[in-house]
N, C-alpha and C positions, 0 to 999 in steps of 0.2 A: 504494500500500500504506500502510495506517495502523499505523504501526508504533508500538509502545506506549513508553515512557519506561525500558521494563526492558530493550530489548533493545541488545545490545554490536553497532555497526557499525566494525568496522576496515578500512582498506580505504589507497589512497594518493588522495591530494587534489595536484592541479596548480593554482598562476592564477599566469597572465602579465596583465601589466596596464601599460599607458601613458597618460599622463593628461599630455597639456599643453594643458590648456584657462585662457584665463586670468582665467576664474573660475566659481568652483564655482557660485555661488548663479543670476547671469547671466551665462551665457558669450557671449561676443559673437565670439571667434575660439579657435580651435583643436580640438585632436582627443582623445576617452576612446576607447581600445579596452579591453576586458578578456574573457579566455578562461578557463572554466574545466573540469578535468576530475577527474573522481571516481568512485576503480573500489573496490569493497569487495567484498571474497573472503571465503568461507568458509574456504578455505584459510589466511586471515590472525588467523582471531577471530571474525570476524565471524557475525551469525546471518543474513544476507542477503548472497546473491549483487544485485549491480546493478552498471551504468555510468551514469553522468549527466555529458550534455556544456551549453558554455553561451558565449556571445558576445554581445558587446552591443558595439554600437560608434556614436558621435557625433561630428559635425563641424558645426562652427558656421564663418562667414564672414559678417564686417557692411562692409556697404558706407554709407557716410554714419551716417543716423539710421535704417537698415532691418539687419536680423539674419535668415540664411536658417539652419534647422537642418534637419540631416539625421538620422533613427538610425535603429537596424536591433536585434533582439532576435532569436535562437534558439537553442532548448532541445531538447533531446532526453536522453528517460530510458527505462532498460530494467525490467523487469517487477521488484515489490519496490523501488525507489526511495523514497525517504518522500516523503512527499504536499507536506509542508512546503517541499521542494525543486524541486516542478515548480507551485508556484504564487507567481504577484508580488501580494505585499501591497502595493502601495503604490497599487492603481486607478487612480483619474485622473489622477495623478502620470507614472506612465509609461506609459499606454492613455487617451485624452482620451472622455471614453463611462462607462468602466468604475468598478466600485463597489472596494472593498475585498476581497479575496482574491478577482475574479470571473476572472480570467484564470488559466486552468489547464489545463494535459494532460501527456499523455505525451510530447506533440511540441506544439510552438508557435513559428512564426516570425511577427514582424509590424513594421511600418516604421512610421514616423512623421515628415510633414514637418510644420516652425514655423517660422514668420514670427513677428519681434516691431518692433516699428513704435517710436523713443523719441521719445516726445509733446513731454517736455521733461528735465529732467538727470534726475529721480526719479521719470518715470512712462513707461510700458511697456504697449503692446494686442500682444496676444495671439493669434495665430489658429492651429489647429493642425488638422490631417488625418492620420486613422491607418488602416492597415490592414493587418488580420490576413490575411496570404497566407494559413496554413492551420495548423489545433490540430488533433490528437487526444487524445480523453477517457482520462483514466488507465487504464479499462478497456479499450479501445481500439476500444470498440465506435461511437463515433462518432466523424466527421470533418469538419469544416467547411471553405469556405473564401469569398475575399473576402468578410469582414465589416469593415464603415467604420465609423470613431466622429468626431464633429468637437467641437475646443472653440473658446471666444473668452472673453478677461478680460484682467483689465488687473492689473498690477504697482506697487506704490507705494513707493521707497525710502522708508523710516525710521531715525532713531538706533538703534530697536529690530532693527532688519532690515526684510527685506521681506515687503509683506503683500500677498497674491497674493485673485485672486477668481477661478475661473474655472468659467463655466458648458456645459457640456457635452452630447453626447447620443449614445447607443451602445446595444446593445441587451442587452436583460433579464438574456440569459442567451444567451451564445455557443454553445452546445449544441443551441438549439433556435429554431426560427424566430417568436419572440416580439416582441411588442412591444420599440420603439425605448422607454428611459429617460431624461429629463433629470436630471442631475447634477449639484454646486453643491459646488465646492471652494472651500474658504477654507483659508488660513493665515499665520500670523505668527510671526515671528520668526526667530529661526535654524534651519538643522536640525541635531540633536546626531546 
């Protein structure tokens, strides 16, 4: 539902969240879970009834100069949900494939295992494999499932932070049986 900038959502908001990873930028060991849950009533204010649930959870383990990651992602929204809440901005960041707001539905679970390899104290290769167990489209008229994205880049500490490369490949448009896209992340610096 695309709900307009006018309209009043009251409702009650839950997250539980654990985070001892021992670091945010390259974690090399520990565990993020985070849960969250969001019910808004009409009964409350509200001018939409919805529920929207949410889990993400990461586990890293480095053995020598090798880093295994693990994570997991799923969403579930009920009808009236705002749109902005059943879709991840962040693309190849958290999907290795994916473009900027391409991952989205009503329902969306999908895994992702990473390898990072350290070359030497300030450089990092990159290998990562993702797969969408299974989205449905906010309409809910479509449903997908096993779709694979893979990336590979490499990592470069700096004074400034670090400056990541990672090139990628996943397809068009998760909805429909399209062409595979390559992808080409960069960034630098912190993230705020």
């Amino acid at each position: 539902t695309n709900i307009s900038k006018s309209s009043k959502l009251v409702g009650v908001r839950t997250l539980a969240q654990l985070d001892i990873l021992d670091n945010i930028l390259l974690p090399k060991d520990g565990v993020f879970i985070q849960a969250l849950y969001e019910d808004s009533k009409i009964d409350l204010g509200s001018d939409y009834n919805y529920q929207y649930y949410k889990a993400i959870a990461k586990l890293y383990k480095t053995f020598h100069l090798n880093t295994y990651g693990i994570s997991g992602y799923y969403h579930y929204a009920t009808d009236h949900t705002p749109i902005y809440m059943t879709t991840i901005f962040e693309g190849s960041q958290t999907f290795a494939g994916a473009k900027e707001f391409q991952l989205h539905g009503s329902s969306l679970t999908f895994f992702q295992l990473d390898y990072k390899y350290r070359q030497d104290k300030d450089v990092y290769f990159h290998f990562i494999a993702n797969w969408i167990m299974n989205a449905n489209s906010e309409s809910g008229d479509i449903m997908v499932e096993n779709i694979w994205g893979f990336g590979a880049g490499i990592t470069l500490v700096s004074p400034f932070g670090p400056l990541e490369f990672i090139w990628s490949i996943g397809p068009e448009n998760i909805y429909s049986n399209s062409n595979q896209q390559h992808h080409f992340h960069f960034s630098a610096g912190y993230n705020f």
